[in-house]
VMD Tcl script that draws the C-alpha trace (Angstrom):
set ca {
  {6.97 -6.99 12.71}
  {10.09 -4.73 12.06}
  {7.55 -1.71 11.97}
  {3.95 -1.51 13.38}
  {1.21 0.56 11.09}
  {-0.35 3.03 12.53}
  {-3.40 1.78 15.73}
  {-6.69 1.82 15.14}
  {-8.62 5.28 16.15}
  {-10.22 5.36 19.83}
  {-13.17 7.04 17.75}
  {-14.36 3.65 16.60}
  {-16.45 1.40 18.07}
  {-18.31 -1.95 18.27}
  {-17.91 -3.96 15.25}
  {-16.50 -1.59 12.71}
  {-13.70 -1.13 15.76}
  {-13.42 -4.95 15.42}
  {-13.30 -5.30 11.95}
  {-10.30 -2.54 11.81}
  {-8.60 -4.04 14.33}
  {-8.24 -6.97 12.47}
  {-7.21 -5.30 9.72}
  {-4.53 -3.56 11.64}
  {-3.60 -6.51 13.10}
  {-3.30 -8.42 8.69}
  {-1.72 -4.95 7.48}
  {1.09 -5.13 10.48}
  {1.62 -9.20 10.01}
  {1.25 -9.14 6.05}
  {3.60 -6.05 6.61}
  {1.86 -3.38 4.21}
  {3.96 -0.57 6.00}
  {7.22 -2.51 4.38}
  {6.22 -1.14 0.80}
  {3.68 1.31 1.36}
  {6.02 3.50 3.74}
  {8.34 5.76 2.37}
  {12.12 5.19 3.62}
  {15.39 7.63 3.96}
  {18.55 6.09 3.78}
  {19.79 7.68 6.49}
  {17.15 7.72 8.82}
  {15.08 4.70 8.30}
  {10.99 4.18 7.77}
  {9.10 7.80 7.86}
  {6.81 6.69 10.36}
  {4.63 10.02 9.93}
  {3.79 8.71 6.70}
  {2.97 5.19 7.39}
  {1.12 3.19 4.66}
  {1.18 6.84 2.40}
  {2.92 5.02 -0.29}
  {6.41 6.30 -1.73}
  {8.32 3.29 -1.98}
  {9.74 2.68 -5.99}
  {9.85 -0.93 -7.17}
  {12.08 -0.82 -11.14}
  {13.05 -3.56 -12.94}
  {13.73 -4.34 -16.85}
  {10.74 -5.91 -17.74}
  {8.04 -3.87 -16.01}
  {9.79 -0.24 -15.62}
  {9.07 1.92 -12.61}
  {5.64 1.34 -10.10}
  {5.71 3.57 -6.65}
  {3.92 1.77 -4.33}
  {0.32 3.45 -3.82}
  {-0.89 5.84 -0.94}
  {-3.15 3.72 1.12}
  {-4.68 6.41 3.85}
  {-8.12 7.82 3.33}
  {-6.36 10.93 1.78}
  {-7.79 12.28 -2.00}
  {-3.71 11.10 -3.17}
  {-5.20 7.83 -1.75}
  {-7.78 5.33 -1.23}
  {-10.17 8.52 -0.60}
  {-12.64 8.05 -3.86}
  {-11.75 4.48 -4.33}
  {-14.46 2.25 -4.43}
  {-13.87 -0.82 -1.67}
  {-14.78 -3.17 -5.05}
  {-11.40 -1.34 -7.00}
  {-9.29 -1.98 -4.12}
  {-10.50 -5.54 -3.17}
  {-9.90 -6.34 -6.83}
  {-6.13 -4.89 -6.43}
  {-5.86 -7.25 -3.81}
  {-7.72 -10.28 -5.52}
  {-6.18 -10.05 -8.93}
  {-3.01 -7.28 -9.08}
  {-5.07 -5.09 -10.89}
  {-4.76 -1.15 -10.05}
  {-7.13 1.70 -10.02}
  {-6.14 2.72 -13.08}
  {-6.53 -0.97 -15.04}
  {-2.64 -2.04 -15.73}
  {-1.47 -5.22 -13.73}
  {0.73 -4.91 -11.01}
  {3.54 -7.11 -10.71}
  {3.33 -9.46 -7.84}
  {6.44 -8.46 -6.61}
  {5.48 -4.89 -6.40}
  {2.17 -5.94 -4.87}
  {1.70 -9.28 -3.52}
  {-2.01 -10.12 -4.60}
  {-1.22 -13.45 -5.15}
  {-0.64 -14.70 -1.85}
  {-3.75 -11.56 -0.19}
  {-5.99 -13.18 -2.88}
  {-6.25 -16.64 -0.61}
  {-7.12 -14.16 2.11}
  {-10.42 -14.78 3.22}
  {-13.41 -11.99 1.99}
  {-13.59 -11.18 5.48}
  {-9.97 -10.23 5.94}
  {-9.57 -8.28 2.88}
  {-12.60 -6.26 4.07}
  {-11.15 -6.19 7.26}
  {-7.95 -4.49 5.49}
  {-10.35 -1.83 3.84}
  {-12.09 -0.88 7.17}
  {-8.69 -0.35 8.88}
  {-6.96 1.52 5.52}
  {-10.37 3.88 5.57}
  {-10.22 4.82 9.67}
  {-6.62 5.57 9.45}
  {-6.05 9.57 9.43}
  {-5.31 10.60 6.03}
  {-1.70 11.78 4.76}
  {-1.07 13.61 1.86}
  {1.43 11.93 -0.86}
  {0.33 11.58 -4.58}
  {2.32 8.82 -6.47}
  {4.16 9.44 -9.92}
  {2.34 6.88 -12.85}
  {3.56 3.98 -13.24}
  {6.30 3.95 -16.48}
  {6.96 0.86 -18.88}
  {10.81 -0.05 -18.87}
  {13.70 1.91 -19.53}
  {17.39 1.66 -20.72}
  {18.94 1.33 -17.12}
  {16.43 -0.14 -15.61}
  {17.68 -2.95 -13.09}
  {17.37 -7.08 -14.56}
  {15.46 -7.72 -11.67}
  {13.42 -6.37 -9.06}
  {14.79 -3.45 -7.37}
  {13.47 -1.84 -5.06}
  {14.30 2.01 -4.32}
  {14.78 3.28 -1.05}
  {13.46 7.18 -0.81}
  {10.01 9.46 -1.07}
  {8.90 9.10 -4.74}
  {5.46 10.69 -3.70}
  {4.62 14.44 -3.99}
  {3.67 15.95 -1.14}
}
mol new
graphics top color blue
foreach p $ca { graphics top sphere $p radius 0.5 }
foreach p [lrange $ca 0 end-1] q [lrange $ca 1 end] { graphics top cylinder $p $q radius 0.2 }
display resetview
């Protein structure tokens, strides 16, 4: 719990405030914010763009991923169906059809999640305020490109 996400809006209420708060409370325990906040070296986590994505993951035999925006934001989730995303989670397949590697996104362990707690992720990723921060496309590997996973500390996103 080195850094909390973002709290669920007062706007909500009854059980769609429950069901987010649930999935505030999976996306601060699992922690989402780790890889889908952007970090300076300097100053730490950019907490005004918690869960916007940012965060570069490069290795040999994958290439270069930048982990996704997840706010309700049109560089986001916005016009993602809750089936695309639920399948990201379920099976480490993105938006765009190429497998993520499951150190890059951990669907192996969120797909043992229960159907209730993955939609409880959804519910809380779709009431958060949105932040702008489009992600590069993911690249195949490069000369250069680390044996093993590295992840890159910075803002990869455009915003």
């Amino acid at each position: 719990l080195l850094m909390r996400t973002p709290g669920t809006p007062t706007s909500l209420s009854g059980a769609r405030r429950a069901l987010a708060e649930r999935g505030e409370y999976l996306a601060t325990v699992a922690p989402c914010g780790l890889c889908h906040t952007p970090v300076d070296p300097l100053v730490g986590f950019r907490t005004s763009k918690t869960l916007a994505g940012g965060m570069e993951a490069r290795w040999k035999v994958y290439g270069s991923q930048v982990s996704t925006n997840l706010t309700p934001h049109e560089d986001g989730i916005a016009s993602t169906a809750d089936a695309t995303v639920l399948r990201a989670m379920r099976s480490g397949i993105g938006k765009d059809g190429r497998r993520m590697h499951w150190q890059a996104m951990s669907w192996d362990i969120l797909s043992n999640w229960t159907e209730e707690d993955q939609r409880a992720i959804i519910a809380y990723l779709r009431a958060l305020p949105p932040v702008r921060g489009r992600v590069p496309t993911p690249r195949g590997p490069r000369p250069g490109d680390p044996p093993a996973a590295a992840f890159i500390f910075g803002d990869r996103a455009i915003r």
